[in-house]
C-alpha positions in Angstrom: 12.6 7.6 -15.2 9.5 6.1 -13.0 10.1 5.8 -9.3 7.8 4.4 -6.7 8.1 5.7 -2.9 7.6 3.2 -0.1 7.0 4.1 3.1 4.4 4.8 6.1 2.1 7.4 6.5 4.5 10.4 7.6 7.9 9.2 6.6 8.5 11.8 4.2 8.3 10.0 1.3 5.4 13.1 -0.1 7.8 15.6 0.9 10.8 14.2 -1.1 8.5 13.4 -4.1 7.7 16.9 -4.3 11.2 18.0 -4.5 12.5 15.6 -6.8 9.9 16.2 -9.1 11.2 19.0 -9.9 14.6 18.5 -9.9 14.3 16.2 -12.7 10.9 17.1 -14.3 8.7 13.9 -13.0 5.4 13.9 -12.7 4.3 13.4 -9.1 1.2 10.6 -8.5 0.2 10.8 -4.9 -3.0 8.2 -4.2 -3.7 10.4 -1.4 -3.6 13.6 -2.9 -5.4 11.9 -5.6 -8.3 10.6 -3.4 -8.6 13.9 -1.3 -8.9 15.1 -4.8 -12.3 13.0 -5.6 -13.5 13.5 -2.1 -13.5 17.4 -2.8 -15.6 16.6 -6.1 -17.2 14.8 -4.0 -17.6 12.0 -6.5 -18.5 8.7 -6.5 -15.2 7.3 -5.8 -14.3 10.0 -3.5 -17.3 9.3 -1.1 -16.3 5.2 -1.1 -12.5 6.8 -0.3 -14.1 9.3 2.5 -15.7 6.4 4.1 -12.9 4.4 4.3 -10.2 6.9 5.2 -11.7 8.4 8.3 -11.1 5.3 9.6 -8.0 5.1 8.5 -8.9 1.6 6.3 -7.1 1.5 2.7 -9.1 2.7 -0.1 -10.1 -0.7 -2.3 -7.6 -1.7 -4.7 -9.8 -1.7 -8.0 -10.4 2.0 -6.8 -7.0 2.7 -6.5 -5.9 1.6 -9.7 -8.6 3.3 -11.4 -7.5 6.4 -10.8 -3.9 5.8 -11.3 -5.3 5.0 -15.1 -7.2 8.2 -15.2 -4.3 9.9 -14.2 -1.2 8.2 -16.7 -1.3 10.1 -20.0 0.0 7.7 -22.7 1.2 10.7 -24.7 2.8 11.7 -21.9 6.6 11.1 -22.0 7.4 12.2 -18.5 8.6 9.9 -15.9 6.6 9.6 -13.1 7.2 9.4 -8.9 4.3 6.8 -7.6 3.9 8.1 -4.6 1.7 5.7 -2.4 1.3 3.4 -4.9 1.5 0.4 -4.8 0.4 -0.6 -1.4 0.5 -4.2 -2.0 2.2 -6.8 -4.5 -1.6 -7.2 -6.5 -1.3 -3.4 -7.3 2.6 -3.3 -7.9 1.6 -6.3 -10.1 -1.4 -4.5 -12.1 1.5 -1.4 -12.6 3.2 -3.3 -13.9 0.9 -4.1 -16.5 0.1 -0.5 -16.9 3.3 0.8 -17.5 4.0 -2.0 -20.3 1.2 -1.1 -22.2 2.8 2.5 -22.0 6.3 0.8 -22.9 7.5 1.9 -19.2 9.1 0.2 -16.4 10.0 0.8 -12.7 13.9 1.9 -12.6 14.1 2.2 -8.6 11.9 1.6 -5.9 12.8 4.1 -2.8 12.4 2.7 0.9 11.6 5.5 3.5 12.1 3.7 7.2 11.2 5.6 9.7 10.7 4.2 13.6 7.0 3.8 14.5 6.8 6.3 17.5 8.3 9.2 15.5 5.8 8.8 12.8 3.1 8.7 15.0 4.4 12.1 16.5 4.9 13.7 12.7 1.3 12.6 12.0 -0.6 13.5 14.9 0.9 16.6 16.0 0.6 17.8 12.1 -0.9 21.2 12.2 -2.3 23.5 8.7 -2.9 26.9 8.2 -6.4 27.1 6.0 -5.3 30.8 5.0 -2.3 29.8 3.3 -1.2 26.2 3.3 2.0 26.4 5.9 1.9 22.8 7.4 3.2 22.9 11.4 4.2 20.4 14.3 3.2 20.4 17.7 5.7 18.1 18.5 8.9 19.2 16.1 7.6 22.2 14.6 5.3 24.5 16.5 4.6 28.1 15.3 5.6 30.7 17.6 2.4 31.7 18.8 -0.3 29.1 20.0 -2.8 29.0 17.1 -1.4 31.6 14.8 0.7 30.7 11.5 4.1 32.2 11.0 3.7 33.1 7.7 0.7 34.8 7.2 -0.5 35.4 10.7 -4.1 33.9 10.2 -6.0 31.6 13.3 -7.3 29.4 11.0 -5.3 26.5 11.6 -6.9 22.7 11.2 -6.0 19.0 12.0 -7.0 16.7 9.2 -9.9 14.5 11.3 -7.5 11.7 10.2 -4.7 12.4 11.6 -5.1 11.5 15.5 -3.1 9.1 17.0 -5.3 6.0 17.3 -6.3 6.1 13.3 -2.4 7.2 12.8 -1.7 4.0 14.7 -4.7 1.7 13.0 -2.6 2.5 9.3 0.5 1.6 10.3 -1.2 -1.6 11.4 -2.5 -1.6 7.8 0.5 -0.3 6.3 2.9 -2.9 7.8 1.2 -6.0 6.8 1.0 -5.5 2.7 4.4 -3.4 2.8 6.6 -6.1 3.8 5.6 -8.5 1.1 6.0 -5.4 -1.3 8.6 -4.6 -0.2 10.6 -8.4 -0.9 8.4 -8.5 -4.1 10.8 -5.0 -5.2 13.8 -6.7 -3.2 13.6 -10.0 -5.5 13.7 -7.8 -8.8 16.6 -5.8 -7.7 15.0 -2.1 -7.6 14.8 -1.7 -4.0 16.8 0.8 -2.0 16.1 1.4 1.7 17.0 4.9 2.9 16.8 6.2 6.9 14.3 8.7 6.8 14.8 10.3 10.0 17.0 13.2 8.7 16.6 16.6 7.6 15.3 16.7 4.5 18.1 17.9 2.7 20.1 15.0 3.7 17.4 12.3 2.5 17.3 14.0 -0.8 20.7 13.8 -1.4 20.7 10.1 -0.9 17.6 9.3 -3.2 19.9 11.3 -5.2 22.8 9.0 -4.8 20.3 5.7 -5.4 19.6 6.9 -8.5 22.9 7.6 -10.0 23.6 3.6 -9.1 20.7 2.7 -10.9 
């Protein structure tokens, strides 16, 4: 089973990836884990992604795709969650590609819609502990204290430099424009399913769950 994730930056759609992954044993492709990945390296892809992501401008498709490849084992009989990917019909159209040469094909393409305001609030209020990875919300889920994580107590918590609200606001700018012709490029081949993704997360995995089983 290969699944690709729709949605804005915040509406979830990592989260339930994640989960889902390991409920059915997928391998789980985020392009922005993924880049963050090469900026760390600091490679030569990653310092082209660095560049373009503080501003919160999409990475370039050809860079994109390349390491999606890099990433796709052709051995590999696991299914796969795109997460992030595509971002545009040229992309969903060169994964396409891809996964025929792999003798794979999409079997659902989720939807996550969230209402602009919220995500804005889910991005930009999004708070990490350094020490040990606990990821907080000013806004819907504060830690107790003022600056101290819940879980392991350390002061060492970050904002990505990304994540403030006038970047937040310039992707969804971004992200709106090559999503909705994605978005009726799925719709025309029968594999989309919208979900609302402003529920606990419980409830939104339970129906990707359900989207599935009507595949």
């Amino acid at each position: 089973m290969n699944l690709v994730f729709i949605g804005a930056p915040g509406s979830g759609k990592g989260t339930q990836a994640k989960i889902l992954a390991k409920e059915y044993n997928l391998e789980c492709l985020s392009t922005g884990d993924l880049l963050r990945k090469e900026v760390e390296n600091k490679s030569d892809i990653g310092q082209i992604a660095e560049n373009l992501m503080t501003q919160g401008k999409l990475v370039d498709d050809e860079i994109v795709i390349e390491i999606i490849k890099n990433n796709i084992s052709k051995n590999d009989d696991k299914g796969y969650i795109f997460d992030g990917f595509p971002r545009n019909v040229h992309q969903a159209i060169m994964l396409e590609k891809m996964l025929t040469q792999l003798n794979k094909k999409i079997d659902k393409v989720i939807n996550f819609d969230v209402n602009e305001e919220i995500i804005i609030k889910r991005i930009s209020g999004r708070i990490s502990c350094r020490n040990c990875g606990s990821v907080y919300n000013k806004y819907y889920n504060p830690t107790a204290k003022d600056g101290i994580c819940d879980n392991c107590g350390s002061n060492d918590l970050y904002q990505r430099a990304d994540d403030n609200e006038e970047t937040v606001k310039n992707r969804l700018e971004i992200f709106k424009k090559s999503s909705f012709p994605l978005i009726d490029f799925y719709e025309k081949k029968n594999l989309l399913v919208t979900i609302d993704a402003f529920k606990i997360v419980s409830l939104i995995f339970e129906d990707i769950k359900q989207a599935l089983i009507t595949t």
